[in-house]
C-alpha positions as CSV (number, residue, x, y, z in Angstrom):
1,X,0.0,0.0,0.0
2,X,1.3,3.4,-0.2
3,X,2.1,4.9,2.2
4,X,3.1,8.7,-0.1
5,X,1.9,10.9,-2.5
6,X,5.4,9.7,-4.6
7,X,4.5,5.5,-4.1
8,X,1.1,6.2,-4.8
9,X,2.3,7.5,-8.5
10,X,5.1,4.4,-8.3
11,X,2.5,2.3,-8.3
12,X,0.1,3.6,-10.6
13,X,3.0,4.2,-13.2
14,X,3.7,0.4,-13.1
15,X,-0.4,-0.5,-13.2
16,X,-0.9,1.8,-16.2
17,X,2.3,0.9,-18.0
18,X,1.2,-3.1,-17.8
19,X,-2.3,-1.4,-18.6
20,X,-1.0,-0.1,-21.7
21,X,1.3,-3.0,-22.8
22,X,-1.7,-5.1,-23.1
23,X,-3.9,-2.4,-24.9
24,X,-1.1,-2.5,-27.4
25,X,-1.0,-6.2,-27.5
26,X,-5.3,-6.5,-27.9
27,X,-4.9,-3.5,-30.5
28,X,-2.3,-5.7,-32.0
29,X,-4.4,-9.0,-32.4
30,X,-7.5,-6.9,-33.5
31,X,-5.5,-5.8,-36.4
32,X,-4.3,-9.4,-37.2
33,X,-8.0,-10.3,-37.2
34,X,-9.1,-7.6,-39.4
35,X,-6.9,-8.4,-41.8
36,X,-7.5,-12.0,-42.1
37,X,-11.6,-10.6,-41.9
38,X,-10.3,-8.9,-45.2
39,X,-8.4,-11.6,-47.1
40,X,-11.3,-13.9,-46.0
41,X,-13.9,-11.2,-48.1
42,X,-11.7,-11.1,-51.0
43,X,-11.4,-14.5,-51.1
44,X,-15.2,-14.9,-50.8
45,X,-15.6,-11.9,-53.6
46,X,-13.9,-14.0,-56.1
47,X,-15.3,-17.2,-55.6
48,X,-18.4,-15.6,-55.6
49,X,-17.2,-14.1,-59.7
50,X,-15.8,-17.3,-60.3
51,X,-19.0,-19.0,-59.6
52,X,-21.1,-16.7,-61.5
53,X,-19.1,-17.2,-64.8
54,X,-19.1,-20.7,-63.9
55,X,-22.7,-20.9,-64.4
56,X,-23.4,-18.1,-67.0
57,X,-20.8,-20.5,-68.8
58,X,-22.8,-23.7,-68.2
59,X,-26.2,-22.1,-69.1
60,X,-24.9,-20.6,-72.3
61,X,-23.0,-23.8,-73.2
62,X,-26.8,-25.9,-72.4
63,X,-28.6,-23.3,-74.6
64,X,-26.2,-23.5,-77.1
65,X,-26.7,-27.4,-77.6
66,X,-30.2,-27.0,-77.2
67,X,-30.3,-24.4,-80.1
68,X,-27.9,-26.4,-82.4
């Protein structure tokens, strides 16, 4: 406990310095996630394109043998 004005601000120096350390650590992981979040919606984005001319591809290709 402390027991002056100078240990009191010791003490909540060190608190507030661990305090910050893991703010930076949580800011850091949130980051890492947000970026993956990101890869992870380009990654469905072109699937998604991929898919669609897929199938415009198929359908086309069924209407042309239809047709012919």
């Amino acid at each position: 406990m402390a027991r002056t004005l100078k240990d009191h601000e010791d003490v909540c120096n060190i608190r507030y310095t661990a305090i910050d350390e893991k703010l930076a650590k949580l800011e850091h992981k949130v980051d890492e996630i947000h970026r993956e979040i990101d890869g992870f919606k380009t990654f469905i984005v072109k699937l998604a394109v991929k898919s669609g001319v897929s199938i415009f591809a198929i359908v086309c290709g069924a209407v042309f043998i239809i047709k012919f």
